[in-house]
N, CA, C and O atoms as a GROMACS GRO file, in nm:
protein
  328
    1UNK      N    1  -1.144  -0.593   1.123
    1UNK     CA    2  -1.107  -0.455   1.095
    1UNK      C    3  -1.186  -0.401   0.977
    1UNK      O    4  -1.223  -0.478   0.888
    2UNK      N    5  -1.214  -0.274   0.976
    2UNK     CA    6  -1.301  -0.218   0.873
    2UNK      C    7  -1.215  -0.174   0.744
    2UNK      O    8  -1.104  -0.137   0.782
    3UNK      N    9  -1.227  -0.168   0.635
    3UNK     CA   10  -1.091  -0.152   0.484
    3UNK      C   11  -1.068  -0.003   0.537
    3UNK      O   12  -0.977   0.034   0.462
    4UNK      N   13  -1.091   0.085   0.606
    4UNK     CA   14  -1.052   0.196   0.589
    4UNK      C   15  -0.935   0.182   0.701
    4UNK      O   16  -0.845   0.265   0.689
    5UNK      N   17  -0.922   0.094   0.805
    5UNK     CA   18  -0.853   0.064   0.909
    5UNK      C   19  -0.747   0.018   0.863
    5UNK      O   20  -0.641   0.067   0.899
    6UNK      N   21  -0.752  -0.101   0.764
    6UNK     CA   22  -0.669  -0.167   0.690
    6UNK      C   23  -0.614  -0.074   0.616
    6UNK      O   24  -0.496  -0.046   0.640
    7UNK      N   25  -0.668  -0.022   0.536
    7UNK     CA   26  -0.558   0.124   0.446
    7UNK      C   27  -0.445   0.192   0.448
    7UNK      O   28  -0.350   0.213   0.373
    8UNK      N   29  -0.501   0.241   0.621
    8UNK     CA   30  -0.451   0.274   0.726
    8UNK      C   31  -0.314   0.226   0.834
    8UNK      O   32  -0.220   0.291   0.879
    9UNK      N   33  -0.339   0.132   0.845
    9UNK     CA   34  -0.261   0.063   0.887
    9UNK      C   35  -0.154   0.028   0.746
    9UNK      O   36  -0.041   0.076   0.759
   10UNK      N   37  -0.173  -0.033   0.646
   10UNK     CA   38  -0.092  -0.049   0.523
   10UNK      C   39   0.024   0.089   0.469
   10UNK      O   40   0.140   0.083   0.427
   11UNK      N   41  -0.076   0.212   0.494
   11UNK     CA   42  -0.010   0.325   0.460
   11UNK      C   43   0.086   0.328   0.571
   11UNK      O   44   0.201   0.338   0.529
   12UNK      N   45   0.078   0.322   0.697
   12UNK     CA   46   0.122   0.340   0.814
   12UNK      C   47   0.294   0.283   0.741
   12UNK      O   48   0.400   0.342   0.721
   13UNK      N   49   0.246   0.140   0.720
   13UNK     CA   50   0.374   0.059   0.706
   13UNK      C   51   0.480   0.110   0.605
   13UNK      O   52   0.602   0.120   0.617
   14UNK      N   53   0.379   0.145   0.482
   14UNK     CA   54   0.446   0.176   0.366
   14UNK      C   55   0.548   0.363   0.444
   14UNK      O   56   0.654   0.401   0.395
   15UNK      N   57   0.503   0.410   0.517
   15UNK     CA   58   0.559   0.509   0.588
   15UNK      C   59   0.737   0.482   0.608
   15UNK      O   60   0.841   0.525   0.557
   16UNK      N   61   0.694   0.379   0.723
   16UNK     CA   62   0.802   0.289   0.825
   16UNK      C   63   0.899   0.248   0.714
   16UNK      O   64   1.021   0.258   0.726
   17UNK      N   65   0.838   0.201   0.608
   17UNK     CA   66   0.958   0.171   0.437
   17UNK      C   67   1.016   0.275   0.400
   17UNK      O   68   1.129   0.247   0.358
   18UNK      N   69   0.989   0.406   0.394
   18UNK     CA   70   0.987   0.498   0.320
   18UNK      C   71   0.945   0.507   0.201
   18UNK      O   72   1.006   0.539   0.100
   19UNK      N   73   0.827   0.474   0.217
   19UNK     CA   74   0.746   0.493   0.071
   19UNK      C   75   0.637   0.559   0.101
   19UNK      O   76   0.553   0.530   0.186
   20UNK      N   77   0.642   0.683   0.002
   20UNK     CA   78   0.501   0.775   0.012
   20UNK      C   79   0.375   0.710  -0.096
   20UNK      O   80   0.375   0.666  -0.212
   21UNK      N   81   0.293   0.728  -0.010
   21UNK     CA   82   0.170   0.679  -0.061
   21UNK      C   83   0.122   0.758  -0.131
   21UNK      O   84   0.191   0.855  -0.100
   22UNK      N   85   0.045   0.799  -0.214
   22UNK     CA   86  -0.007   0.914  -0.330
   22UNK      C   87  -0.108   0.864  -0.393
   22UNK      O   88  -0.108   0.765  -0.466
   23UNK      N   89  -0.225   0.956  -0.359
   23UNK     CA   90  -0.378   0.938  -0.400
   23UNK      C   91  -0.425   1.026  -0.567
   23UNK      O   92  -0.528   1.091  -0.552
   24UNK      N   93  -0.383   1.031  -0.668
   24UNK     CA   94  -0.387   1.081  -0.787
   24UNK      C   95  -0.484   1.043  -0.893
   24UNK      O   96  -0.522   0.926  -0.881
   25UNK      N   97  -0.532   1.105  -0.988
   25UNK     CA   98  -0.626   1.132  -1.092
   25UNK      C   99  -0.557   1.058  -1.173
   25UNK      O  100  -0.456   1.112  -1.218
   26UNK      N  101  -0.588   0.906  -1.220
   26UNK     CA  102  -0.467   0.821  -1.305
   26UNK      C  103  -0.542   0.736  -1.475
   26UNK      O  104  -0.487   0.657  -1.551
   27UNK      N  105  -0.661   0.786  -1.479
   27UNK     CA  106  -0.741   0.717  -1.582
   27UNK      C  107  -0.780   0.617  -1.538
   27UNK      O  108  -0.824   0.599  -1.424
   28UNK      N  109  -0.766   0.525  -1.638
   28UNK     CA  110  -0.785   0.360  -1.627
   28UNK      C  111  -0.674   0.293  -1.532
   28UNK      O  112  -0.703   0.183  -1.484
   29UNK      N  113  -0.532   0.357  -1.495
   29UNK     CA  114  -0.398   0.288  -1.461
   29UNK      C  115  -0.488   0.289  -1.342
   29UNK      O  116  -0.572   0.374  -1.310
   30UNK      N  117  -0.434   0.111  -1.245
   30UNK     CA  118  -0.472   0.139  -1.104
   30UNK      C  119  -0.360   0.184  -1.006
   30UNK      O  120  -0.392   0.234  -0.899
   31UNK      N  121  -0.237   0.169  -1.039
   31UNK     CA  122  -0.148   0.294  -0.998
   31UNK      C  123  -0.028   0.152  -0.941
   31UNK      O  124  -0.059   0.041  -0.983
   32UNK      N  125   0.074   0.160  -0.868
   32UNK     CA  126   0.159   0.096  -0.815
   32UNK      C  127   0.309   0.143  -0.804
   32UNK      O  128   0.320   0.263  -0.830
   33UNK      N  129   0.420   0.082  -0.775
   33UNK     CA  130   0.546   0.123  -0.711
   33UNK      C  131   0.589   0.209  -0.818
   33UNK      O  132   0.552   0.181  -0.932
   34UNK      N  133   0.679   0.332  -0.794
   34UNK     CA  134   0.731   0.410  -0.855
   34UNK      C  135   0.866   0.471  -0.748
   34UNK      O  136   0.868   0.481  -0.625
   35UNK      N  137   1.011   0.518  -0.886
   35UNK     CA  138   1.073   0.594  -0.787
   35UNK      C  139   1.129   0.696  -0.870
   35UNK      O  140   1.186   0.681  -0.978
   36UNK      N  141   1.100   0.819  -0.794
   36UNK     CA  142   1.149   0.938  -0.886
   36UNK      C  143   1.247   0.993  -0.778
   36UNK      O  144   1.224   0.998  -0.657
   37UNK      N  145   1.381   1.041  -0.854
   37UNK     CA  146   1.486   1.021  -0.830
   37UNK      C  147   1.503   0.962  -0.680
   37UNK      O  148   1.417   0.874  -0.680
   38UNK      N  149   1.562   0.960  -0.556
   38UNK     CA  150   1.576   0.923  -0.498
   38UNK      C  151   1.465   0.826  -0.382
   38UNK      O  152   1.480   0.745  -0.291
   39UNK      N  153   1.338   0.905  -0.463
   39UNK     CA  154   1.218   0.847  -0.345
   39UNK      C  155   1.123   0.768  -0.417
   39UNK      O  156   1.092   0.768  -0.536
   40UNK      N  157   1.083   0.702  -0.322
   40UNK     CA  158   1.000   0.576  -0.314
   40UNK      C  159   0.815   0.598  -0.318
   40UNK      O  160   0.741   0.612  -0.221
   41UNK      N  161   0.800   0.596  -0.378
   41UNK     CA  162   0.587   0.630  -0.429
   41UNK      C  163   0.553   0.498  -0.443
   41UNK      O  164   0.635   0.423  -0.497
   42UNK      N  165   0.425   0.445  -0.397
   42UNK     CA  166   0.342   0.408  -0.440
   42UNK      C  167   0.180   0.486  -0.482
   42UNK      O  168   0.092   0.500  -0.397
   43UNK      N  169   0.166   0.527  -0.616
   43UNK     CA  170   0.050   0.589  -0.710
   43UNK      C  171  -0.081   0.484  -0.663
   43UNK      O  172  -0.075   0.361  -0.677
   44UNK      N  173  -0.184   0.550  -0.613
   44UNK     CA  174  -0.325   0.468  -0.641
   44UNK      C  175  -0.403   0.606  -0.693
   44UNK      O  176  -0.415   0.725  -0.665
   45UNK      N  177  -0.443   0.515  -0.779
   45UNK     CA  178  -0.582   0.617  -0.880
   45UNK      C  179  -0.727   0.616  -0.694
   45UNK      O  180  -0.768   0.553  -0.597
   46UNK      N  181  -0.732   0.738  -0.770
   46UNK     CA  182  -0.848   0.765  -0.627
   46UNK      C  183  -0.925   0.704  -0.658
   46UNK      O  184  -0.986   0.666  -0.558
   47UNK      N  185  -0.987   0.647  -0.791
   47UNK     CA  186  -1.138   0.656  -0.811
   47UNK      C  187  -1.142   0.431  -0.795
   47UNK      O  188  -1.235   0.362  -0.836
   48UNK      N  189  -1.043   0.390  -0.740
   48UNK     CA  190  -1.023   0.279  -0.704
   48UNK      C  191  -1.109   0.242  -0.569
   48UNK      O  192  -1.106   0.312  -0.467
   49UNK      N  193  -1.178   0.136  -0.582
   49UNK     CA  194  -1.242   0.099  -0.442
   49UNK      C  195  -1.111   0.092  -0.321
   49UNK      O  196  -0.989   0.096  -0.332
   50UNK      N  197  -1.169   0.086  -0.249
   50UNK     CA  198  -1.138   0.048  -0.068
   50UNK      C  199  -1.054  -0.113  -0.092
   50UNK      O  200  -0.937  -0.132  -0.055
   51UNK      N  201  -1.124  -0.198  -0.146
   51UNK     CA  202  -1.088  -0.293  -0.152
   51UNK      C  203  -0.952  -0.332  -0.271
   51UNK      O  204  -0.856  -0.404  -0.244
   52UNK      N  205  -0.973  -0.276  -0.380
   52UNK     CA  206  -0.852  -0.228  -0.471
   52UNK      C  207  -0.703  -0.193  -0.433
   52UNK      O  208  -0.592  -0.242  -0.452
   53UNK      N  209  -0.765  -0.070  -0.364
   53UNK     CA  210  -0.685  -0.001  -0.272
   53UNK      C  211  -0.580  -0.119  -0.197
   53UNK      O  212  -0.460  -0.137  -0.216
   54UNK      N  213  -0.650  -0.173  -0.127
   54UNK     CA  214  -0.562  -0.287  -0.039
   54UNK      C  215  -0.514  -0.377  -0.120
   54UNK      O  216  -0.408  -0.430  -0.085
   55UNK      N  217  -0.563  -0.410  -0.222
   55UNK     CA  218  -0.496  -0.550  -0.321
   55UNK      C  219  -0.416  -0.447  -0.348
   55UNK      O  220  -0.312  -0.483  -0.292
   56UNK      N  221  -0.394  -0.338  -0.398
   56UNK     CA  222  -0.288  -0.283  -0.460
   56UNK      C  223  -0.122  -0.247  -0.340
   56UNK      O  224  -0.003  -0.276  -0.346
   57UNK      N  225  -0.213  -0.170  -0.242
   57UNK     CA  226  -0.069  -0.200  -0.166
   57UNK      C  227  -0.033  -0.276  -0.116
   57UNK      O  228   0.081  -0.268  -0.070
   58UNK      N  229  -0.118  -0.401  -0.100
   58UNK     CA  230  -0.069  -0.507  -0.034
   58UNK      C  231   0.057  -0.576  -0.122
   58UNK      O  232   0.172  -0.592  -0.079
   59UNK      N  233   0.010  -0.612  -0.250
   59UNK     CA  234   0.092  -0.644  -0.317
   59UNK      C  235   0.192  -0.580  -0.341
   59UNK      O  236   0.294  -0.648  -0.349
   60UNK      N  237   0.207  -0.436  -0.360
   60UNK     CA  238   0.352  -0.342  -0.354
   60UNK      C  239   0.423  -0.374  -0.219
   60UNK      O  240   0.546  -0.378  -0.216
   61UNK      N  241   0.359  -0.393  -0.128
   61UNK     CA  242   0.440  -0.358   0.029
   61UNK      C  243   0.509  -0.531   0.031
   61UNK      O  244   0.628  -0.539   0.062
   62UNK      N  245   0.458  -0.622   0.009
   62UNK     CA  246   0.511  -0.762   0.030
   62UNK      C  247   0.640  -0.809  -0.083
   62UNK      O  248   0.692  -0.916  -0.116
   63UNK      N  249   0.655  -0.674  -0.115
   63UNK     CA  250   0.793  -0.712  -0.214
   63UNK      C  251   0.938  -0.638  -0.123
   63UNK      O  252   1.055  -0.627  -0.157
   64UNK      N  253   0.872  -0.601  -0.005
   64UNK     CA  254   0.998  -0.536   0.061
   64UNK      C  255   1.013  -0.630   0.174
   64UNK      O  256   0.952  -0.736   0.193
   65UNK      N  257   1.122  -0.562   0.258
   65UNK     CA  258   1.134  -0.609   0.391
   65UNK      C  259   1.079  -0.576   0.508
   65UNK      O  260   1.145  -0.500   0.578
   66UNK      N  261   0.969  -0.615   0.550
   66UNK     CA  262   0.886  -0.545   0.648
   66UNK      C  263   0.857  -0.593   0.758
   66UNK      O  264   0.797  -0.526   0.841
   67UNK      N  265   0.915  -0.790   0.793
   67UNK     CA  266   0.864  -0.872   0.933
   67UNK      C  267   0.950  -0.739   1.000
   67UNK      O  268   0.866  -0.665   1.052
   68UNK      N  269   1.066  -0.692   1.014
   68UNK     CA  270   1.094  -0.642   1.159
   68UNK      C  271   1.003  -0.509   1.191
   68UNK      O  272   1.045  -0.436   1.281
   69UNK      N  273   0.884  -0.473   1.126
   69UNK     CA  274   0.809  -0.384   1.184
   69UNK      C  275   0.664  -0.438   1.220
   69UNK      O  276   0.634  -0.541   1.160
   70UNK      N  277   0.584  -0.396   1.294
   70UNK     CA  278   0.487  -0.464   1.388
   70UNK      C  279   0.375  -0.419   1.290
   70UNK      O  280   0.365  -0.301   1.259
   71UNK      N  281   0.261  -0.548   1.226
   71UNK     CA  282   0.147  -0.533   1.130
   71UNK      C  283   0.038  -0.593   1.224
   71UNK      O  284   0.053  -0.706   1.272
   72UNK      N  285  -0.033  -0.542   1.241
   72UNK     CA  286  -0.184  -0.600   1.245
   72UNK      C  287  -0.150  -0.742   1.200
   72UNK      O  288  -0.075  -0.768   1.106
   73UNK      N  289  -0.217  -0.838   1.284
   73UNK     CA  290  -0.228  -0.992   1.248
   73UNK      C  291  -0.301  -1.002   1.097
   73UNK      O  292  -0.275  -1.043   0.983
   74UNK      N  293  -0.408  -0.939   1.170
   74UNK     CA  294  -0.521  -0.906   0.987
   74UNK      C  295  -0.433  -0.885   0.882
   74UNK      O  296  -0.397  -0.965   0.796
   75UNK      N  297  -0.397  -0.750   0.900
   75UNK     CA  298  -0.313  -0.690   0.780
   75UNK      C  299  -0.169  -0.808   0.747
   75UNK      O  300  -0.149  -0.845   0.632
   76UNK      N  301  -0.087  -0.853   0.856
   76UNK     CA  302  -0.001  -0.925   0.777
   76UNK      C  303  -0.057  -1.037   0.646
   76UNK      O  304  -0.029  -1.047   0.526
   77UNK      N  305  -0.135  -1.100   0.727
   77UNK     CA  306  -0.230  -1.202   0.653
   77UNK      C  307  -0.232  -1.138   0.504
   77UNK      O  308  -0.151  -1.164   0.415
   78UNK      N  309  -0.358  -1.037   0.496
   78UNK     CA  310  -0.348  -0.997   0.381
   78UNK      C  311  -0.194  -0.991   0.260
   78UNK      O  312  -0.190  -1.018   0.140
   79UNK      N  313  -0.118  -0.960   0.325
   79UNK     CA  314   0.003  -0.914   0.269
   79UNK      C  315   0.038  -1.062   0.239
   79UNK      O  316   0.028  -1.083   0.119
   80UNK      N  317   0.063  -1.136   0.288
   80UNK     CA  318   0.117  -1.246   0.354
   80UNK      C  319   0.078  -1.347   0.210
   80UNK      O  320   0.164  -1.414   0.152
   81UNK      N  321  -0.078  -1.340   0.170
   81UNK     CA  322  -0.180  -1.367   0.086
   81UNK      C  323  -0.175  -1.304  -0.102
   81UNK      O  324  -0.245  -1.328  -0.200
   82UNK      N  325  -0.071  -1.227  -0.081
   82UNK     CA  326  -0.042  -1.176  -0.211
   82UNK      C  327   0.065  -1.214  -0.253
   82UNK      O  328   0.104  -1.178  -0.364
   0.00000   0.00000   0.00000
């Protein structure tokens, strides 16, 4: 799979959680889980690689409960791996 596929698919999931994904202007921070009042964010600084990108939600998304929704073999792995 190509990282933009993977992203993709990751955001997809983080969806299915109810967690909004959010692409923001963050400095140096590389961004991660947040909840303002009732809802669920995960922050990535834009200016983060492709590959960042995925270490970062991978690692946010593998702290929830997510086997009962259907991941890419690839993508579980990754997750799976953090």
């Amino acid at each position: 799979m190509k990282r933009e596929q993977i992203i993709a698919e990751l955001e997809r999931l983080a969806r299915l959680l109810g967690i909004e994904v959010r692409y923001e202007r963050m400095g140096v921070l590389a961004g991660g889980l947040c909840r303002i009042e009732d809802t669920l964010f995960i922050f990535i600084n834009i200016s983060l690689s492709q590959k960042s990108r995925i270490d970062l939600l991978a690692s946010e998304l593998r702290n929830f409960h997510w086997d009962d929704h259907f991941v890419v073999p690839e993508v579980r792995r990754i997750i799976e791996n953090r």
